[in-house]
C-alpha positions as CSV (number, residue, x, y, z in Angstrom):
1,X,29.4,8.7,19.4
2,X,26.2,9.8,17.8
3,X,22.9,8.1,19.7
4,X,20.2,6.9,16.9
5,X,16.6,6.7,18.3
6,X,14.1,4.3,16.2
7,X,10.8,5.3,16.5
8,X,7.7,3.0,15.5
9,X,4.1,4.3,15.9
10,X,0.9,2.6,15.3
11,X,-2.0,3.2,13.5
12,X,-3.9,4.6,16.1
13,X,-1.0,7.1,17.2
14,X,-0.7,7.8,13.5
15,X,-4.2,8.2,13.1
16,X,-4.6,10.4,15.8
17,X,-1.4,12.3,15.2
18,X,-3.2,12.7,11.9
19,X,-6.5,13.7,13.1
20,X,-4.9,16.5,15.3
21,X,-2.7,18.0,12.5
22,X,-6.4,18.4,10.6
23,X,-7.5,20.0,13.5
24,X,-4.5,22.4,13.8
25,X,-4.8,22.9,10.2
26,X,-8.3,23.8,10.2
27,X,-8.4,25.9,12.9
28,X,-5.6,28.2,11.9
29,X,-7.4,28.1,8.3
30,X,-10.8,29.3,10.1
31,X,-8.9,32.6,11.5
32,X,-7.6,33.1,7.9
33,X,-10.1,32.3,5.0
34,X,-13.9,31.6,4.0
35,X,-13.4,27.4,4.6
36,X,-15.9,25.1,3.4
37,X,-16.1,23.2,6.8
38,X,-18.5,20.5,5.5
39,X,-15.8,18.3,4.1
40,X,-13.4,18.6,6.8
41,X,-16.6,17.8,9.0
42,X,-17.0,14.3,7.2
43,X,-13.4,14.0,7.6
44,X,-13.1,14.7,11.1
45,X,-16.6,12.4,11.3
46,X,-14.8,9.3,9.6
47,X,-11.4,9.3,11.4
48,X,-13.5,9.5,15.1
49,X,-16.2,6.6,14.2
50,X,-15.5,3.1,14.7
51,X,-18.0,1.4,12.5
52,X,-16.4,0.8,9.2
53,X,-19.5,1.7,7.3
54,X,-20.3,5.2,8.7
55,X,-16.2,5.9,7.9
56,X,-16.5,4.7,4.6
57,X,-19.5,6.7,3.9
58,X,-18.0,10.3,5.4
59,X,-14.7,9.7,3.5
60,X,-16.8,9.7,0.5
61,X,-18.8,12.7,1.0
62,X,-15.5,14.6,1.2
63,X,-14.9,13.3,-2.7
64,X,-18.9,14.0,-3.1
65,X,-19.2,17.3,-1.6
66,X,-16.9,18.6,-4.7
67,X,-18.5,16.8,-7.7
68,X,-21.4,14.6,-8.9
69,X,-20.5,10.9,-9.6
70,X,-18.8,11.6,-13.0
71,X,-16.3,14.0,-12.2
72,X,-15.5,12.3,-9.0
73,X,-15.1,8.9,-10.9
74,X,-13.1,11.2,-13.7
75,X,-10.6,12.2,-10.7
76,X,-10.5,9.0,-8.7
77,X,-9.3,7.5,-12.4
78,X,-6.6,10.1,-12.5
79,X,-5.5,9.2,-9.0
80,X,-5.5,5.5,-8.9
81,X,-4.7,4.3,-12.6
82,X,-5.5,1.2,-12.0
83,X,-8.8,0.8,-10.1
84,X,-11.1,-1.2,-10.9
85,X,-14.0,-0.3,-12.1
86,X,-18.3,-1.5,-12.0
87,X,-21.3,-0.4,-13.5
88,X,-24.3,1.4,-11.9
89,X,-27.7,0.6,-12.4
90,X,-27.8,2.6,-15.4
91,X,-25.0,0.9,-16.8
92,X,-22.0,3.6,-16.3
93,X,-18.9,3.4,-15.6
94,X,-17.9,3.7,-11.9
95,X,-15.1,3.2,-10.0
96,X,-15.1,0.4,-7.0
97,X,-15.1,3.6,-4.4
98,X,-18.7,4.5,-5.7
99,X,-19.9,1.2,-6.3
100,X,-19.4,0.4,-2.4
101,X,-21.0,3.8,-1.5
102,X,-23.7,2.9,-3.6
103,X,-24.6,-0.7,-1.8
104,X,-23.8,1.0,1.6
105,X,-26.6,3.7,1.2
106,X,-29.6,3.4,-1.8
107,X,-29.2,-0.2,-3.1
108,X,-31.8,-2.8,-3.6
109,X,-28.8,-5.2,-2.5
110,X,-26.9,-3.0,0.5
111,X,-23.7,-4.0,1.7
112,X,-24.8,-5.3,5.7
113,X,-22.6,-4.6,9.0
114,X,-24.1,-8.7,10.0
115,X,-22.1,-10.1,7.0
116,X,-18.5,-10.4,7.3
117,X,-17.7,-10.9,4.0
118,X,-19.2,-7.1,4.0
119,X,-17.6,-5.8,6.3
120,X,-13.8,-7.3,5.0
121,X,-14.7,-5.7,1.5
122,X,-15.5,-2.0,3.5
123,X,-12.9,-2.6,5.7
124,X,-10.2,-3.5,2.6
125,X,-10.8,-0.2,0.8
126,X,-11.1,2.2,3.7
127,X,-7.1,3.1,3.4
128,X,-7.4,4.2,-0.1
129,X,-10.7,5.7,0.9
130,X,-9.2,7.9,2.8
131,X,-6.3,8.8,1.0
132,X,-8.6,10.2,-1.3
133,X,-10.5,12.1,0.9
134,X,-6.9,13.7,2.5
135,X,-6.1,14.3,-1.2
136,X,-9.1,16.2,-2.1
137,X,-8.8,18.4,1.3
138,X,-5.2,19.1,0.2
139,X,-6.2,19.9,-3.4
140,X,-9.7,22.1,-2.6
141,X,-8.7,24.0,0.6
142,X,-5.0,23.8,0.3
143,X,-4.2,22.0,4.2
């Protein structure tokens, strides 16, 4: 009879697994092609820290790094139908993704690593966060 294996991995193995195949990927593309390592930098930089802020932050500058506010806004829309969206100071449209980048680098009100109620809302979008970010790597350099 046939033997079935079942496998479970955790985050972290995933993660890793993850950070690895970016690595792989980035160092074959190096031998190949002009690369724009800055991106995969933050990339790399977000998936190795373990403060929720400073990952937050470099998974955004992958989605920065390719457009100002609006067109980023303009492709996190297309991505996520449904996200829900704030207004800046100046009273555009933004999606919740910028809004938290916002408070977490030039706000008058930050978002604070001491407040836990911070920290959860950080925390509760970092998944999608990074999606993003992977998404935009995939789309821009094609690994």
């Amino acid at each position: 009879g046939a033997t079935t294996h079942s496998r479970s991995f955790s985050a972290g193995s995933f993660i890793t697994k993850e950070g690895n195949k970016i690595k792989e990927d980035y160092e074959k593309l190096i031998k190949g092609k002009p690369l724009r390592k800055r991106p995969l930098r933050f990339y790399r930089d977000a998936i190795n820290n373990d403060d929720p802020f400073v990952k937050y932050l470099n998974f955004y500058k992958v989605l920065e790094y390719y457009g100002h506010t609006k067109k980023t806004t303009d492709w996190i829309k297309n991505q996520i139908s449904d996200v829900e969206m704030k207004k800046d100071k100046y009273n555009n449209d933004i999606t919740i993704y910028t809004w938290i980048r916002h408070r977490l680098s030039h706000s008058k009100n930050p978002l604070l690593i001491s407040n836990t109620k911070h920290i959860e809302l950080v925390k509760n979008y970092l998944p999608k966060i990074q999606m993003l970010a992977r998404e935009k790597i995939k789309l821009e350099e094609g690994i």
